[in-house]
N, C-alpha and C positions, 0 to 999 in steps of 0.2 A: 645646547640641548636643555630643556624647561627641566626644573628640581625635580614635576611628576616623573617626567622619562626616565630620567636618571635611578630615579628608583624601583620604578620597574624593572631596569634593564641588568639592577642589582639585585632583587629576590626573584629576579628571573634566572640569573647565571648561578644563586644559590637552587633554585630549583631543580636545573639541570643540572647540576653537580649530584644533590639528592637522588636524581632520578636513573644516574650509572652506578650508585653506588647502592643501591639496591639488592643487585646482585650478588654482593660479596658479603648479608650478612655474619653465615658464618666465618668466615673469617677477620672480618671485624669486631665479632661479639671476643674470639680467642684474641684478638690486640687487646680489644676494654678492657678483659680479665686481667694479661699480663700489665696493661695500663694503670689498673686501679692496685695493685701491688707494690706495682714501682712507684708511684703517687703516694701510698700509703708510706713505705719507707723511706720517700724525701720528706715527709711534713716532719716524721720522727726524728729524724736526726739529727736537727739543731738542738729539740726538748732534751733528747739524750746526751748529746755533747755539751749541754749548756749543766747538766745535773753532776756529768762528768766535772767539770770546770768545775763548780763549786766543791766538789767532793776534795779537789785538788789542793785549793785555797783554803778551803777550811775542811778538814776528814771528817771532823765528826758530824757535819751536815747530813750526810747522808743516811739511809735505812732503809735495809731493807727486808718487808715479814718474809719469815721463814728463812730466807739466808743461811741459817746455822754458820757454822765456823767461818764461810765464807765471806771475805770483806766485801763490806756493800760496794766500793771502786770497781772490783772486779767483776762482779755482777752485774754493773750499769754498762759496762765495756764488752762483755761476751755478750751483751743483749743488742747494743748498738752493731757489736758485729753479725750478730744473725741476721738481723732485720736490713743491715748494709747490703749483706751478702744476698740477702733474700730480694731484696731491688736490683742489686747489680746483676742477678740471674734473671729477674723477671725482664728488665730493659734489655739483657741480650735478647731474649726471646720473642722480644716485640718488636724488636729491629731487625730481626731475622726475619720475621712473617710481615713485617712492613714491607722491606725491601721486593719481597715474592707479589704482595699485592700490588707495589707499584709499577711492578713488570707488568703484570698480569692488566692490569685497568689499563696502563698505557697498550698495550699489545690489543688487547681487546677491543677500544675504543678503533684504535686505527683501522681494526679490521672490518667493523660493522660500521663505519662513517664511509670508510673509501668504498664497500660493497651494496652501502646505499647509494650514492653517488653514481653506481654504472646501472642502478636498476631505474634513476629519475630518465624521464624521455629525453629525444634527440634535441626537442627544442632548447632545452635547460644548458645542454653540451654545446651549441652552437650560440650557446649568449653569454658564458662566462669563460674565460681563460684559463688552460690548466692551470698553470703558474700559482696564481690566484685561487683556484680550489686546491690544491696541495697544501699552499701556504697557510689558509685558512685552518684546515683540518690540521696540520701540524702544530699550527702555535696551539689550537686548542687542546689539542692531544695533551703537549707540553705541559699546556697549564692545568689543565685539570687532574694529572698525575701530580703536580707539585701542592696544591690546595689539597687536594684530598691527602696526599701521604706524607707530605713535606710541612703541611702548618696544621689540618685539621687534625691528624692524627699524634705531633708532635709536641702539640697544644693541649691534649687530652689532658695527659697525666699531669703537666702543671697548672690548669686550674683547675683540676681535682685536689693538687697539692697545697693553692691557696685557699679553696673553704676548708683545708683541713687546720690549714697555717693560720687563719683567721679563726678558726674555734679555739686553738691554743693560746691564740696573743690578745686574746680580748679579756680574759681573764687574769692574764699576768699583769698586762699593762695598758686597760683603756686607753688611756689617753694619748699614749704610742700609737695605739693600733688604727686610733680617729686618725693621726697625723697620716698614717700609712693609705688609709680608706680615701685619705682628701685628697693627698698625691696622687693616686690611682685615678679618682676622676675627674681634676684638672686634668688629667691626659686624655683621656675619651673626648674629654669637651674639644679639646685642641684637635684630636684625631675627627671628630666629625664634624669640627667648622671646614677642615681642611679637605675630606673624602670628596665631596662633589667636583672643586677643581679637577681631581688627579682622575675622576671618571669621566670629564668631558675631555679629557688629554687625550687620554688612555686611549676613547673608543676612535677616537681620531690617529692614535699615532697605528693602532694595528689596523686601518683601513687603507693610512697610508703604506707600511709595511706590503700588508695583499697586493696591492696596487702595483709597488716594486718588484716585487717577484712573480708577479702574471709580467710585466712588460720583461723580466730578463728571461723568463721562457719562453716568449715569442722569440727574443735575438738568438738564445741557443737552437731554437727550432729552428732558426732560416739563417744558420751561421754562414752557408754557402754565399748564399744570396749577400749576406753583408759584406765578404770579403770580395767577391763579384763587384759591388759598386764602392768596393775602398772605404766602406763607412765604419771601423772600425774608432776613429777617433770621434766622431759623429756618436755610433752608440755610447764612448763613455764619458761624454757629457749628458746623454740622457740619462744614463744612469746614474752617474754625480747627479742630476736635477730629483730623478725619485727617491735614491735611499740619503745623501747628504741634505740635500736644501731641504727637502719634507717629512719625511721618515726621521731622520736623525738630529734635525730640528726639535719636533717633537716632542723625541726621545730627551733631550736636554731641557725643553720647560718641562717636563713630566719631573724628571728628577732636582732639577732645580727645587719644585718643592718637595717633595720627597725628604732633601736632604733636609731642608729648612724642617722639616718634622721629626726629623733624624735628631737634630740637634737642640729643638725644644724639648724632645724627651730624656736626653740625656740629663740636659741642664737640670728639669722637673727631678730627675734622680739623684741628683748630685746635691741640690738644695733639701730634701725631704733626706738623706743622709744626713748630711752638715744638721740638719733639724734633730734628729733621732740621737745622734753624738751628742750635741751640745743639754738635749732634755735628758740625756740618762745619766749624764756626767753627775748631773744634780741630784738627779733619783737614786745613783748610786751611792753619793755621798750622803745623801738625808736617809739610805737604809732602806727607802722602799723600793729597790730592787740589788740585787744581788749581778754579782760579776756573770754569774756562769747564766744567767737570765736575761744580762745585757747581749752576751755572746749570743745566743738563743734566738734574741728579740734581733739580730743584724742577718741572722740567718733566716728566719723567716722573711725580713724586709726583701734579701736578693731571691729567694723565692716566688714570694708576690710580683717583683717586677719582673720576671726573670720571661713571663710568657709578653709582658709588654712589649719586651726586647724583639722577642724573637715576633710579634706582631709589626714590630716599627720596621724591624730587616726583612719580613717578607709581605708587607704593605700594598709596595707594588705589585710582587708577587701574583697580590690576591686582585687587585682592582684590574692590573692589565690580563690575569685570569680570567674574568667575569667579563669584560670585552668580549677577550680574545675565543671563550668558548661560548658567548652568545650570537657572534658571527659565524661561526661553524656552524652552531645549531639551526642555524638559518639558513644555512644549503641542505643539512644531513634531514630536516623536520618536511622538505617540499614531498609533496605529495609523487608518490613513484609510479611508471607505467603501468596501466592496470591490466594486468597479465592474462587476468581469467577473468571477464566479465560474469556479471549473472546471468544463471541461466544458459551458458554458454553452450553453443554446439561442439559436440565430443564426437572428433573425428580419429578414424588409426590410419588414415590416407589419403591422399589430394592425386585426382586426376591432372589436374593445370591446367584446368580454364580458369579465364580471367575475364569477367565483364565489368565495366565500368557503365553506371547508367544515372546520363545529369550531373557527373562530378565537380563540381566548383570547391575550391579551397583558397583561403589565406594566411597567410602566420600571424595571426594573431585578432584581435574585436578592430573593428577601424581601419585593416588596414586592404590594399589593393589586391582584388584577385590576381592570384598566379596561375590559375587553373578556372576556366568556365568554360560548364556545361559542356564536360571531355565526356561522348558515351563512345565505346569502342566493343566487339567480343573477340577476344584469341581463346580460337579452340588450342585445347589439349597438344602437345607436342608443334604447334605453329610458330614461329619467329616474328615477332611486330618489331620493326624498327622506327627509332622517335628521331625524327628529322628536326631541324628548325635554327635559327640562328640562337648565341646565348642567351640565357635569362627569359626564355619562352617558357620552361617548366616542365624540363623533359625531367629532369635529377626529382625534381620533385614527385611526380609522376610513377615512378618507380619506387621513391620511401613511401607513397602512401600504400604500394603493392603490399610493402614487408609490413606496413602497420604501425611505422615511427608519425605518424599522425594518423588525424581524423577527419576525414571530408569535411568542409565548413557545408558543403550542399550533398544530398545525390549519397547513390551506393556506390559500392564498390564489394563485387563477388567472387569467392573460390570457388567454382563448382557447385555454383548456386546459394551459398551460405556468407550472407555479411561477413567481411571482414572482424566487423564491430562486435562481433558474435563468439569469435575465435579465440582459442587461448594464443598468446601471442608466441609464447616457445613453441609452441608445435608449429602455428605456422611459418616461422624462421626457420624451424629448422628444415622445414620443404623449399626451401629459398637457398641459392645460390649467389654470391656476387665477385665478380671478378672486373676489379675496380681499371683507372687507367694505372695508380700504381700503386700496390699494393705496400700497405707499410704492416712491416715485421715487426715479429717481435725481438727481442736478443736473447735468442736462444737458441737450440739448433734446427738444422734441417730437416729432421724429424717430424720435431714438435711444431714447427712451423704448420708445415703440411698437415697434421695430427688436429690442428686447432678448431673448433668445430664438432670433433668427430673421436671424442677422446678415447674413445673404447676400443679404437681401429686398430689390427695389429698389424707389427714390422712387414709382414708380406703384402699386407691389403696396400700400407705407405709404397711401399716400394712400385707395386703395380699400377696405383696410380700415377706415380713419377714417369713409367715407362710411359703410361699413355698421353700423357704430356710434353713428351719427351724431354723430360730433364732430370730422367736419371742418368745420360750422359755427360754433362756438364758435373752432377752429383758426384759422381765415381771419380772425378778428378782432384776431389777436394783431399786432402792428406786424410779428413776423419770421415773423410763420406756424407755420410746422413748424420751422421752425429758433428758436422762441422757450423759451428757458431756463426748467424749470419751480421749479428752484430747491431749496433741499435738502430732500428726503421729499415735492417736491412742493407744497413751502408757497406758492406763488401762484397754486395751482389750489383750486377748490373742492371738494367731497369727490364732487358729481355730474360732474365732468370728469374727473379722477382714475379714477373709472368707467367712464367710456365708454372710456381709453384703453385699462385693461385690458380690456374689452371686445375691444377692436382689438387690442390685442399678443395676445388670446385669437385672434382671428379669424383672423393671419398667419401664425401655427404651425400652426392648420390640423388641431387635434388629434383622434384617436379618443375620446378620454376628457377630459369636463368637469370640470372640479370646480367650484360656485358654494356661496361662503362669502356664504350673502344680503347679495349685495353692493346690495339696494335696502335694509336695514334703517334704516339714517341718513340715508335721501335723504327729500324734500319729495316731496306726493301727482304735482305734477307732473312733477318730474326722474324718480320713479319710473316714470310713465308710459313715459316716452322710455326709460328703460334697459332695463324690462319688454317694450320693441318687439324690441332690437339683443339681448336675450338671447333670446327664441323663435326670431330667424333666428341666431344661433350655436346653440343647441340641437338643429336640425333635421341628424340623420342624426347624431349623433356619443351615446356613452352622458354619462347626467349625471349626476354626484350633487349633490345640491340641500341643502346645510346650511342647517334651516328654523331661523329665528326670531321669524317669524312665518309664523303656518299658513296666511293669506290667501296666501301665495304658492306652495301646493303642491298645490292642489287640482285643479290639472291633469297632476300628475304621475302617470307611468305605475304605480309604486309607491309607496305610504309605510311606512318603515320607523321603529316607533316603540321607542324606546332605555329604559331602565329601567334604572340599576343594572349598565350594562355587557353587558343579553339583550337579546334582540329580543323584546318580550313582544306586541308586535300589530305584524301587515303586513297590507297591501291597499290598496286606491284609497280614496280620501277618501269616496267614497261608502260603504263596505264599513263605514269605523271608523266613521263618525259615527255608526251604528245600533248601538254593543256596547255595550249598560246598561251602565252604569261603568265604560267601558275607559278609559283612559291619554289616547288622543288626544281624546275625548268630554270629557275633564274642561279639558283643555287648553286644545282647543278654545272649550270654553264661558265660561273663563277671561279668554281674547283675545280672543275675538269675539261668542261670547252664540250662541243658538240660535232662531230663533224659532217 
């Protein structure tokens, strides 16, 4: 990565740090308060303990005006204790509203990254790996809570405490305080010949990181499928190759220097002591400094370094920070589905027609139509079904219905009105889909069905269950409707799974069907039953019927058969079965035989 990048990509993640923290400043303004408190009563109390000290060694050093009968010792010691006490309250109090703000920015962040995330289009979710977008968003979650409330806010009150520490010890002891000034930035210099390695590391080890945990969410997503083909020892040498050989590799040149920085800074402290000891030794003997001012002058020194310290221990902290929330900010900133165009047509209801006129689409500039120059019209309440062997552009065909893209050519019409026109929730929510199989949530019965249609109540649920008929299989469960289906669903069968999308089809109550042959994986019987609850959802609403098998569309009002992205034959099942070598005829005779 070129030294520009690098430093962009570093007053960039300061940026976006700036730019969440926005939000909270009153409560940041009530930390600085308690900050500058606690600061103020750490710079003091070497001054005071160092005055104490002499008071000790020699009494009559001390004075102090007004005092009266009071000895000046006692009155340096009650002062030291107010002002102790007076930081020791302020730092509880800032550790208390720290800890709240780092819930709060952690909690917050998660919830406006993950809820942009599901507002970015379909195409964005079909090019990147959950895994990988979780990952992402988590480490930066992580880091940005710990930068913000772990170094920037913890860092506050001590260098506040060193310009105070430096105004005290530059007047007692130039010549100490150069020594302390010079130590200070021989470390900076070390710190920022070293900072560019540990950011070309960094942004690479949390790339690699994302990387590992999108591929271990593929394997727990298709854990069946792995133990199906016995590749269990097979995945954990891939996953040895992504988090050990590269991720954790990494991870080990990242801290290799790290450490080596770890250990220059100490060293840098260790010598600038020995320095400070052996110059006061002299100073104290030749008289121009005093015991309780040498003590003083040791106290400010671990003062001064004391935020160096806690810079060196969280170092990493901040650089694999600044990666790790400048790749987040790089999914959470993509530009989101645009819901409500200008100008948009403001409808309170859809009949369900559907015209399509000239529609050509591709995913993406360059690349091969999926779809050319589809025109079609389904009236209101009619059933079209999309025939065609895979990868002709039937799935496609149907997302551009809901509006998860945008025609690359050509309209596409509700009831006369662009798509492109519409706000996009309202017309989802005139849209129905009832997939081949429905994947759940892990939650109950209920709220399954419920999903969609969240205003719906316990009797409206239920009624749609019956007309789908799977409030019998429902009533069998120990909690009923409130019985957990568990996660995608996994302790339902794939014909209950069914019926419920059925029902959650039923409760939205929609103009426009969509059925992804959701009988194709079911048993001749469960088909029967789903084949009943999908004619009475069918009735009075438009349907498109993604065929995979043709025995289930021969009652449909239309067949549209797909070729290569054209409509090359439409008509009724009856119309195609008679066109010597048409498309559906060979298809047909394929699946089913002719007799």
């Amino acid at each position: 990565m070129p030294k520009k990048a690098q430093k962009t990509n570093i007053w960039r993640g300061w940026s976006i740090i700036l730019k969440y923290l926005k939000p909270y400043r009153a409560p940041l303004t009530l930390i600085g308060v308690f900050s500058l408190v606690d600061a103020g009563a750490n710079a003091l109390t070497p001054l005071l303990a160092g005055r104490i000290f002499d008071g000790l060694v020699t009494p009559y050093s001390l004075s102090v005006p007004f005092a009266g009968a009071f000895p000046a010792a006692l009155v340096f010691i009650a002062t030291w204790f107010v002002i102790r006490a007076l930081g020791d309250v302020a730092g509880w109090q800032k550790s208390v509203r720290q800890e709240r703000f780092g819930g709060d920015i952690h909690a917050d962040y998660l919830v406006a990254a993950f809820s942009r995330v599901l507002e970015l289009p379909l195409s964005f979710h079909k090019s990147f790996r959950v895994g990988e977008v979780i990952s992402r968003i988590q480490r930066g979650s992580d880091r940005l809570e710990q930068i913000a409330n772990r170094v920037l806010i913890d860092l506050l009150p001590d260098f506040l405490s060193i310009i105070i520490a430096f105004a005290i010890i530059f007047p007692i002891q130039p010549r100490l305080a150069i020594v302390v000034a010079a130590a200070m930035g021989l470390y900076f210099i070390l710190l920022l010949r070293t900072a560019p390695g540990l950011s070309v590391i960094s942004y690479k080890m949390n790339r690699a990181y994302s990387n590992a945990f999108g591929y271990s969410s593929d394997i727990l997503l298709n854990t069946q499928s792995v133990k199906q083909a016995t590749a269990e020892s097979y995945e954990r040498r891939q996953l040895f190759r992504f988090f050990n050989l590269r991720a954790a590799r990494l991870w080990s040149d990242y801290m290799k220097i790290w450490q080596g920085l770890s250990f220059y800074q100490r060293a840098i402290i260790t010598v600038m002591q020995l320095g400070i000891f052996a110059y006061s030794y002299y100073l104290v003997r030749a008289g121009a400094l005093t015991p309780g001012e040498l003590v003083a002058f040791n106290g400010y020194a671990a003062i001064v370094f004391r935020p160096l310290a806690i810079i060196a221990n969280n170092w990493d902290v901040v650089q694999n920070g600044l990666a790790a929330i400048d790749r987040a900010e790089k999914i959470i900133e993509r530009a989101p589905e645009l819901y409500t165009p200008e100008n948009a047509s403001i409808l309170k209801s859809i009949r369900g027609d559907v015209e399509f006129r000239s529609v050509s689409f591709a995913y993406g500039k360059n690349r091969r139509m999926v779809l050319q120059d589809v025109a079609f019209n389904a009236k209101a309440g009619q059933s079209v079904a999309l025939v065609g062997e895979s990868g002709v552009g039937k799935s496609t065909l149907v997302d551009l219905v809901s509006g998860f893209y945008r025609p690359s050519k050509g309209k596409i019409l509700i009831d006369g009105h662009d798509v492109s026109r519409l706000d996009l929730k309202f017309l989802r929510s005139q849209i129905a889909v009832v997939p081949q199989e429905l994947l759940l949530f892990n939650d109950t019965v209920k709220a399954n069905i419920r999903y969609g249609s969240f205003g719906a109540s316990d009797p409206a649920i239920m009624t749609a269950a019956k007309r789908a008929h799977a409030d019998d299989f429902i009533q069998k469960f120990p909690k009923k409707y409130n019985q957990l289906v568990g996660e995608r669903g996994i302790k339902l069968s794939v014909g209950q799974k069914q019926r419920l999308a059925i029902a959650r089809a039923i409760l939205r109550d929609p103009r426009i069907l969509i059925l992804d042959e959701p009988t194709s994986a079911l048993d001749a019987r469960s088909e029967a039953v789903i084949q009943e609850s999908l004619r009475e959802l069918m009735q009075g609403r438009t349907t498109f019927i993604i065929a995979h098998r043709l025995s289930t569309v021969r009652r449909a009002d239309a067949i549209l058969v797909l070729d290569k992205g054209r409509i090359v034959e439409r008509g009724r099942h009856e119309e195609l079965i008679k066109i010597p070598n048409g498309v559906y005829r060979k298809l047909y005779e394929l699946q089913i035989g002719l007799k």
